[in-house]
C-alpha positions in Angstrom: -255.4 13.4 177.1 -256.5 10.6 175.6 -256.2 8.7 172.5 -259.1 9.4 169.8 -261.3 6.0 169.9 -259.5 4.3 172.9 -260.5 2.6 174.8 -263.0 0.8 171.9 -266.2 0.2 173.7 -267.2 -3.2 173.7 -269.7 -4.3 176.1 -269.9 -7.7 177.8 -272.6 -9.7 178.7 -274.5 -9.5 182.0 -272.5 -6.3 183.5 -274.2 -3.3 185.4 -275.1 -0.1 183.2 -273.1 2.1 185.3 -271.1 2.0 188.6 -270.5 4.4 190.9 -266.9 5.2 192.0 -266.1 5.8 195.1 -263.3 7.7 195.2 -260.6 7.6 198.2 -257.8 9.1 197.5 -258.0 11.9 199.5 -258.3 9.8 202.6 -257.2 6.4 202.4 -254.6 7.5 200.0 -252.8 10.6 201.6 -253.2 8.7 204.9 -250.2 7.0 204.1 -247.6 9.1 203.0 -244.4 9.9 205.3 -245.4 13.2 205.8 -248.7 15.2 205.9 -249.9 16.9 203.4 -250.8 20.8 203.4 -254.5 21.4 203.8 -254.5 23.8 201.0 -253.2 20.6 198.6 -255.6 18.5 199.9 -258.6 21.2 199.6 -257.5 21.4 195.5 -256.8 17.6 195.5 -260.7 16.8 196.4 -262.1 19.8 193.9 -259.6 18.7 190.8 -261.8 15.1 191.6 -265.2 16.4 192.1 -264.5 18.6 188.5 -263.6 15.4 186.9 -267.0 14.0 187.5 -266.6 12.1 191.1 -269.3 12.3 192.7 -268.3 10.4 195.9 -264.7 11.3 197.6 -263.9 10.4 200.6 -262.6 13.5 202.3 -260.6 12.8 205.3 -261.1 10.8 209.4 -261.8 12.0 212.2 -259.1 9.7 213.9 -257.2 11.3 216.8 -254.1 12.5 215.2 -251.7 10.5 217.0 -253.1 7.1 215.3 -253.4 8.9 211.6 -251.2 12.2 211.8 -251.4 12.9 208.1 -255.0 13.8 208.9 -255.1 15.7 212.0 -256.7 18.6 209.6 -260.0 17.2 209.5 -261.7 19.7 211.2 -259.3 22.7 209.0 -260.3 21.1 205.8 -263.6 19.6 205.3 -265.1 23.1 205.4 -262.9 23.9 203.1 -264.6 21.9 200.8 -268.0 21.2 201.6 -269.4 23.2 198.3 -267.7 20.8 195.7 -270.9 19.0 194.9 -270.0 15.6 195.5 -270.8 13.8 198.1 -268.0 13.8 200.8 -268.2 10.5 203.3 -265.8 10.4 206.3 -264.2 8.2 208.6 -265.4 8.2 212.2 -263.6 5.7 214.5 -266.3 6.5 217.6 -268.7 8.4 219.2 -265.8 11.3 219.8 -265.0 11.2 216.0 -268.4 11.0 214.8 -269.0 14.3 217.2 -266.5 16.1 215.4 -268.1 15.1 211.9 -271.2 16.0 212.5 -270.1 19.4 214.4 -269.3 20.0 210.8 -272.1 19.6 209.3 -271.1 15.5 207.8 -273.9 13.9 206.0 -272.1 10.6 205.4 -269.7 8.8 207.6 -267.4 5.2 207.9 -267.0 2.9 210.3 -263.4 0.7 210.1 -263.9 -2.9 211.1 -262.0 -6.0 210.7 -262.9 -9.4 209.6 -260.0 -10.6 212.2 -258.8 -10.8 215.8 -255.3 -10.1 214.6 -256.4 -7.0 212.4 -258.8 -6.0 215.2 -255.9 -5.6 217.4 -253.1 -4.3 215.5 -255.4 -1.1 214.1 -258.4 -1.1 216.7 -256.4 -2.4 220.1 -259.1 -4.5 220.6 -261.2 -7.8 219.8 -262.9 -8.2 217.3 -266.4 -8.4 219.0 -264.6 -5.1 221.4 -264.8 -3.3 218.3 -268.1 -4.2 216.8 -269.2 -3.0 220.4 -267.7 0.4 220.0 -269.5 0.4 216.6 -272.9 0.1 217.5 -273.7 2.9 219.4 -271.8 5.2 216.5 -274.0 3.8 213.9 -277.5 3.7 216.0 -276.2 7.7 216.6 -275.7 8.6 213.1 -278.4 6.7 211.9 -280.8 9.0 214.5 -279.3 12.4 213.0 -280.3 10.7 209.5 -277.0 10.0 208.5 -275.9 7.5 205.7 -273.1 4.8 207.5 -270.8 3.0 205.3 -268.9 0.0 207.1 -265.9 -1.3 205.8 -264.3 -4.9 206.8 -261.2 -5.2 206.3 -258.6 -8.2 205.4 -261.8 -10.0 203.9 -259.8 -12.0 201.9 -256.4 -12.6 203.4 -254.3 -11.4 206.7 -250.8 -10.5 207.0 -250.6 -12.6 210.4 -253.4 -15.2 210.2 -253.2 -16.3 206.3 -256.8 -17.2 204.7 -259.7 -15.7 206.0 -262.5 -18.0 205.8 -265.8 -16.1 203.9 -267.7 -17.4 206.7 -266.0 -15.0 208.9 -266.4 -12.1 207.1 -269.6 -12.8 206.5 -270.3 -13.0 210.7 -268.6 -9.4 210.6 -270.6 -7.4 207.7 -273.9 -9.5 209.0 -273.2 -7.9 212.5 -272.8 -4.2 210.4 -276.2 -4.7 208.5 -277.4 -5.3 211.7 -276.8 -2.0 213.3 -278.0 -0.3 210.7 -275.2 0.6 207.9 -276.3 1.4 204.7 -274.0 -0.2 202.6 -270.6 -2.3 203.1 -267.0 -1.9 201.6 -265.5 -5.4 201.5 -261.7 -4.8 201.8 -259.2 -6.7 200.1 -256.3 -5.3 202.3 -252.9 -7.1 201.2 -254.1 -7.7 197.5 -254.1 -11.1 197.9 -257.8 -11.9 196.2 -258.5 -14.1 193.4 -261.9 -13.7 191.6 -263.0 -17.1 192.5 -262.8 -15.9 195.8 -264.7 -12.8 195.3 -267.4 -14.5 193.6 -267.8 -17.1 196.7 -267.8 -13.9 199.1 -270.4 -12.6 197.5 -272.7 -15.4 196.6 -272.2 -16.2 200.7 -273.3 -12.8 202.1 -275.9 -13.2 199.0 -277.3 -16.1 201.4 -277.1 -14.2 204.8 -279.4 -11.6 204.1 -276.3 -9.1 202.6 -278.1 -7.8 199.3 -275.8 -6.8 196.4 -277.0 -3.5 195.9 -275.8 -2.9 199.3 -272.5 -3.9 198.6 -268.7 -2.2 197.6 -265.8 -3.8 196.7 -261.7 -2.4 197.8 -259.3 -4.0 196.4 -255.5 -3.6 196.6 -253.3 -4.5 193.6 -250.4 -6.0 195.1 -250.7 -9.5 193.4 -252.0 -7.5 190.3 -255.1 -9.2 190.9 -257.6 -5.6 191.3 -259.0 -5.3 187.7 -260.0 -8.5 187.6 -261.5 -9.3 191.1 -263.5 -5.7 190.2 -264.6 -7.5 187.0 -266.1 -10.5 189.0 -267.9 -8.1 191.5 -269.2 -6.5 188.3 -270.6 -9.7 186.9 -272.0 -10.5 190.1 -273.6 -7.3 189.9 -271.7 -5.0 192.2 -272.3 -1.3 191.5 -270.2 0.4 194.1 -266.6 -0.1 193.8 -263.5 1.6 195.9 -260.6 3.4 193.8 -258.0 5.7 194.5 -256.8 8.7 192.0 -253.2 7.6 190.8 -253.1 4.5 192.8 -252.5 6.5 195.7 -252.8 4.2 199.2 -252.2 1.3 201.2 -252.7 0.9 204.8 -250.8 2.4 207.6 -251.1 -0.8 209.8 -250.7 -3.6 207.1 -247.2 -3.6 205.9 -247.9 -5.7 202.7 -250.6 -3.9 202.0 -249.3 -2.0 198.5 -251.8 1.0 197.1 -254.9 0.9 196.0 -257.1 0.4 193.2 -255.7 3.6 190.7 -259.4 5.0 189.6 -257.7 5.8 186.0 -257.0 1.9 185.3 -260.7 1.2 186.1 -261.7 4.1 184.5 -260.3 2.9 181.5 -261.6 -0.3 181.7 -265.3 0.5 182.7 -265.2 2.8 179.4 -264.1 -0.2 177.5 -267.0 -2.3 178.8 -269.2 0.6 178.0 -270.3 0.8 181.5 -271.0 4.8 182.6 -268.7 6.2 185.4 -269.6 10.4 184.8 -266.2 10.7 185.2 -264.2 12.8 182.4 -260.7 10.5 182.3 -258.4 13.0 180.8 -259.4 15.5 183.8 -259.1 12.6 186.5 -255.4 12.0 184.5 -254.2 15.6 184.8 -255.3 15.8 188.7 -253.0 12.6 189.3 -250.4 13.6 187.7 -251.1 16.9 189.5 -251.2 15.1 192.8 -247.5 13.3 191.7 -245.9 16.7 191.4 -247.1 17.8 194.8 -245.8 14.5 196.6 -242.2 14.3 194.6 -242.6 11.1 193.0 -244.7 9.2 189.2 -248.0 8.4 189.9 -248.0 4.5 190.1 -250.9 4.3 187.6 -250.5 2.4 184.4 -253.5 4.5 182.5 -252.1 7.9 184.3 -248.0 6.9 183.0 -249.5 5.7 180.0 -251.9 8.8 178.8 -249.4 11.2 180.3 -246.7 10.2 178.8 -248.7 10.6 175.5 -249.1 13.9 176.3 -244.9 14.4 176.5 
């Protein structure tokens, strides 16, 4: 699907040899459609990725379906696809969700926090240190059952009702996560609003507290059109982990400006350019999205996955 020699590979200076993707589509994505999904689509959704060469996809939350009713399946479909070969982290938003992942036989769960009182409350109903509370006996629980925790902060760079965020405050927040023991951290750039200046001082600053980069992801929303290039300043800060979603699929249910996500296609393409490995087979991950398109009635809002499609025309 795509075309011979493109995109020409021509490596920069001081980037990472490869990065992993991690891919949440399946999740974060479908999560905010108008309607749910049927298990079945979702089941073929996640093996169309994992046969593209994704070797992380987030599969689904075990949220109480009346906060995230577009994934009240959890339960139906992660053994539906437990065999793909990739590994297939979830979202647990306590001890009751984390219960049911396990149950199941999950080897790698999520944490949602917030760098923000405002956030805290709109998608947690509590403060923020209320919710870091809740946290800690999830994470000291999984971490006993020898589970890998990813935490992810969200509005790290911007909030809908509070404006600037300063990096200090995040910092407190993903400090506080490294502290009870997650593994690694997926700084969320909620409502797109990001600059790579930004993401550079972010970094450096948890760089300072003790955060090391290896232990770091990036999640970046491209509502200003700022995504590919606050991912390239990650990269040259040497960021290896970084957040996409197949077709641009995404926002957030509880964030209004908050527009879809990172498409993995469009940083896809440009990781190939830099020469920077991903394992993932593009014209595959293409097809699935436009795949996914057809099942939810509308284009893909990619640029690589309208662009190598429509090639294909």
């Amino acid at each position: 699907m795509t075309t011979e020699g493109l995109p020409m590979v021509v490596p920069a200076r001081d980037l990472p040899a490869r990065v992993r993707i991690h891919e949440v589509g399946a999740r974060d994505g479908l999560q905010n459609e108008k309607t749910a999904v049927p298990t079945g689509v979702k089941a073929e959704f996640i093996r169309r990725l994992a046969d593209a060469g994704l070797t992380t996809i987030e599969a689904t939350s075990f949220v109480h379906p009346a906060w995230v009713p577009q994934l009240a399946d959890a339960e139906e479909l992660f053994p539906l696809v437990r065999d793909v070969g990739a590994d297939l982290p979830v979202l647990v938003p306590n001890q009751r969700g984390l219960d049911r992942a396990l149950a199941l036989g999950a080897t790698r769960v999520a944490v949602f926090a917030s760098a923000t009182e405002s956030f805290a409350k709109a998608n947690l109903n509590r403060t923020l240190d209320e919710s870091l509370a809740v946290f800690a006996p999830v994470v000291r629980r999984a971490k006993d059952e020898g589970v890998h925790v990813r935490g992810y902060v969200s509005m790290c760079f911007g909030d809908p009702w509070e404006g600037a965020v300063a990096p200090q405050q995040v910092a407190r927040v993903c400090t506080a996560l490294r502290d009870m023991g997650c593994d690694e951290l997926s700084l969320g750039d909620t409502i797109g609003v990001a600059t790579p200046g930004h993401v550079r001082e972010l970094l450096s600053l948890l760089n300072e507290r003790g955060v090391p980069t290896p232990a770091i992801g990036v999640h970046f929303h491209d509502t200003y059109g700022q995504a590919l290039a606050n991912t390239l300043a990650a990269l040259h800060h040497g960021v290896t982990t970084v957040d996409a979603s197949a077709g641009g699929l995404g926002g957030c249910p509880y964030a209004r400006s908050a527009t879809g996500n990172l498409a993995t296609e469009d940083l896809v393409w440009m990781l190939h350019g830099l020469g920077i490995e991903t394992g993932v087979d593009l014209g595959r991950l293409t097809a699935t999205s436009v795949w996914m398109a057809e099942q939810l009635g509308r284009p893909s809002p990619s640029r690589t996955v309208r662009a190598l499609s429509h090639k294909d025309q």
